[in-house]
N, C-alpha and C positions, 0 to 999 in steps of 0.2 A: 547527513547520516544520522539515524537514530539509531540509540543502544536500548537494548531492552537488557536486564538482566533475571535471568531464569529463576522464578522462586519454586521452594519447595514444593507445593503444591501441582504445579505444573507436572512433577515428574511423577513415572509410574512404578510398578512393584515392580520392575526391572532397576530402579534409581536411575533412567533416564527421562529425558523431557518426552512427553505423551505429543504422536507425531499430530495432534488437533490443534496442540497449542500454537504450532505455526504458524497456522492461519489469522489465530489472533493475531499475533506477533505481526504479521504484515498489515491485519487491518490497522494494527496503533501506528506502524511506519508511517501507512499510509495518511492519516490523518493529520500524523504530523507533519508530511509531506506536502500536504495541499492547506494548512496552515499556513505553512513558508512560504508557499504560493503567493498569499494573500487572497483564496478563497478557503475556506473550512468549509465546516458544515453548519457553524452557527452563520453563518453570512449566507449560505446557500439555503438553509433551511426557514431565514428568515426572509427568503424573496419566494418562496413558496416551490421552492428546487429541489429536489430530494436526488439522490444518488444508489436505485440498488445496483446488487452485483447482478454480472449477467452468466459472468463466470468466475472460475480461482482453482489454481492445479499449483501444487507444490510436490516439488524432486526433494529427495530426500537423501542428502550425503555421507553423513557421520553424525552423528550421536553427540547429543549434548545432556549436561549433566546439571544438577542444582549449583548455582551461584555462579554460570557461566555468564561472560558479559557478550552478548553477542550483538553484533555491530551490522544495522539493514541500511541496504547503499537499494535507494526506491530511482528508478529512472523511469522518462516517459517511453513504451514503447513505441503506441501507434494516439493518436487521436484525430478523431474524425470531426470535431464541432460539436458532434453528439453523445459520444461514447470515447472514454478514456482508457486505455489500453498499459500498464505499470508492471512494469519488472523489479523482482526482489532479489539482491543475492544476502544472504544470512551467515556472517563471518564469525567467528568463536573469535574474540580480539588476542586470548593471551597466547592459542597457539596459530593464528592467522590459519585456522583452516575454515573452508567451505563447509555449511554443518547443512545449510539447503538452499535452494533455488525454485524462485515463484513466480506466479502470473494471476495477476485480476481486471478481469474488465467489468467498468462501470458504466451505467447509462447514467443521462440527465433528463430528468420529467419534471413535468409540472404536478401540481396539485391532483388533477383527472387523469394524472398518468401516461399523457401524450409525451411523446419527446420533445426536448427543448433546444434549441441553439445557444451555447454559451456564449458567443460572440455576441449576441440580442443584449442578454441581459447583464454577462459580465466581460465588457472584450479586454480589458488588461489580465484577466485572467486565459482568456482566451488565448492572448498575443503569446505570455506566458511559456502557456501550452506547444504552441507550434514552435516556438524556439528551443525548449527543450527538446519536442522529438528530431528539430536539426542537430541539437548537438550530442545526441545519441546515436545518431545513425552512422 
């Protein structure tokens, strides 16, 4: 679970969080998500792996405000070997509501930008991978 907590800056002349920021907010989950993994981006970026988006849609529930702590629960949804598929829910901690709900798929390239097989180059991360989308499903 990663907490992000909302700073000032984030929120708009309405004194809500500006609905862009969430996006961030899932890319830091995410990060930290496949940190835990024991792949990041410095490990993948260092075998010459790069990771863009292919896509990313966020629902948007309730309104959050400056200094809210809001707590992202990242699961796998689909992955194929090649492209990682990650669900977001976005929890406001102190009053347990839903503030949003996300989705990012990421591909795996090489250097020239071909697609890569992470099994090839990192299969514990790989293995990883497919166990969590069993225990999501």
């Amino acid at each position: 679970m990663y907490i992000h907590k909302a700073k000032y800056y984030e929120t708009d002349s309405m004194k809500i969080v500006h609905h862009s920021n969430y996006i961030r907010w899932m890319e830091e989950a995410k990060m930290d998500f496949l940190e835990r993994c024991g792949c990041g981006m410095i490990r993948t970026e260092a075998a010459g792996i790069t990771s863009p988006v292919v896509s990313v849609e966020c629902d948007y529930k309730h309104t959050s405000s400056f200094d809210d702590e809001i707590a992202i629960d990242v699961q796998v949804e689909k992955y194929t070997g090649v492209k990682l598929t990650l669900r977001y829910i976005m929890t406001n901690t102190a009053t347990n509501t839903i503030v949003a709900t996300g989705r990012s798929c990421n591909c795996y390239v090489n250097e020239a930008g071909a697609p890569i097989s992470i099994q090839k180059y990192f299969p514990d991360f790989d293995a990883t991978l497919k166990e969590l989308v069993k225990l999501s499903a």
